[in-house]
C-alpha angles and dihedrals in degrees: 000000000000089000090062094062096033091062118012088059094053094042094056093039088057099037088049086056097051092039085054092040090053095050092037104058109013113023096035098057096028106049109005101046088034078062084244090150097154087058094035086058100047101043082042090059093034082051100049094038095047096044086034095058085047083059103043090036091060095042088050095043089043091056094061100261128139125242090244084055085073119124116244117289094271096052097058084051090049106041081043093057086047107041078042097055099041091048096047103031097075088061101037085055093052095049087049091048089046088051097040083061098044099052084046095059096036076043088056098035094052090041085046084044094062096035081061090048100039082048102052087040087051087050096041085063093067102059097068096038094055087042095056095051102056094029082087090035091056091041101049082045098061099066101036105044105003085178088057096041092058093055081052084051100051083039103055090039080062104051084045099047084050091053092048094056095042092044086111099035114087091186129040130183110278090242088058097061103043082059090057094037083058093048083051091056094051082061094047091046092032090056099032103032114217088343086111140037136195140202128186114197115185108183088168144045108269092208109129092007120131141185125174110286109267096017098118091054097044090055091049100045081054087056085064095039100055100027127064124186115225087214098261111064121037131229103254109212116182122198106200123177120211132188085268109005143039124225137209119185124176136183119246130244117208078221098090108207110239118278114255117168123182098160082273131116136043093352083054100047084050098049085054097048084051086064093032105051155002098237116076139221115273113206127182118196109199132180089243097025149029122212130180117184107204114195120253108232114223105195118224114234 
């Protein structure tokens, strides 16, 4: 009959809206999210039956039936929780969905967001610690070789000039790196002699291979830190370079480098692999050597 649908649409439409308007904004965040399950339960199901007999009772009405037609007591509960429920539920499920999405992407822009920060504050503790340590180095070399002291200079221009264009960038091209990792060298040989010795061994094409920026220095710079020649025999490093890692790999002194900690280093480089990446630092502490594989990032297109 035309009443039907003149009235029964407009009255679940509009019973659907109040029963979504009421969990929604009042039994949702006070009970449900308060963890008030018992009285989320009972004015969930006070809610659903009440709107849910308006409903039945105007399509019943609508379809020519007498109030004394009207099924027992329990019935009317029972048929309004359930007329309630089916007429309201759709929507409900398609607000939640809505909502699910859009916590997961504000979820992923904010945890994005602080990958970016802890990054850039990771980064930012290698400048003074790499600033420290040649500051001595430059100011011993100007009186006692000033040639030599200008190639550190230029040296050590390039490796910060390099630091200053890569400040934003958490990962650099292989090849890059191993360019400033030879400038850093210069600096190592150029300060303790023959007291160190290094070795690059590339056995594959560094195209479209990546480390964190600065990875390369700052294991080096650990190999003089924690390593110190007697005179007669050198500290052997090793660069190699593996379909996936590269590895360094240095002899050990019995002479232990004095200790300097400012929250740099391997627990650094660590920390940034951790945001970088889903493989993890090896490192393998021997009694003649010591040997850290850092995972080669292949960036996705």
């Amino acid at each position: 009959m035309l009443i039907e649908y003149l009235v029964d649409i407009p009255t679940t439409v509009i019973t659907s809206l109040i029963v979504i308007i009421i969990f929604m904004s009042f039994l949702i965040p006070k009970f449900l999210l308060q963890k008030k399950y018992l009285k989320f339960i009972v004015f969930s199901l006070l809610i659903l039956s009440f709107w849910g007999i308006i409903a039945d009772t105007f399509g019943f009405l609508s379809g020519g039936n007498s109030l004394d037609k009207l099924p027992n007591w329990y019935r009317i509960i029972v048929n309004g929780i359930y007329t309630s429920s089916n007429d309201s539920g759709f929507l409900l499920g398609i607000l939640f969905t809505k909502k699910f999405y859009e916590n997961q992407t504000e979820l992923s822009r904010i945890q994005k967001q602080q990958k970016e920060n802890e990054l850039k504050l990771l980064r930012s503790q290698i400048d003074p610690h790499f600033l420290f340590n040649n500051l001595n180095t430059l100011d011993s070399l100007i009186d006692s070789n000033p040639e030599k002291a200008k190639e550190y200079i230029s040296r050590l221009s390039l490796i910060y000039r390099y630091l200053i264009k890569t400040k934003d960038t958490e990962v650099m091209e292989l090849a890059n790196e191993i360019e400033l990792a030879k400038n850093y060298i210069f600096l190592i040989q150029t300060r303790f002699g023959n007291d160190y010795e290094f070795n690059i061994e590339k056995n594959i094409s560094l195209t479209d291979k990546f480390i964190p920026t600065g990875a390369l220095q700052s294991l080096l710079e650990n190999v003089v830190k924690h390593n110190k020649s007697d005179g007669t025999k050198s500290i052997k490093t090793t660069i190699q370079i593996n379909e996936g890692w590269l590895i360094i790999t240095n002899t050990k002194s019995k002479i232990i480098g004095k200790q300097e900690s400012f929250g740099t280093g391997l627990k650094n480089l660590k920390m940034r692999y951790q945001l970088l990446s889903d493989e993890k630092i090896q490192v393998h502490n021997m009694d003649v050597k010591f040997e850290i594989f850092i995972p080669i990032i292949e960036l996705s297109s």
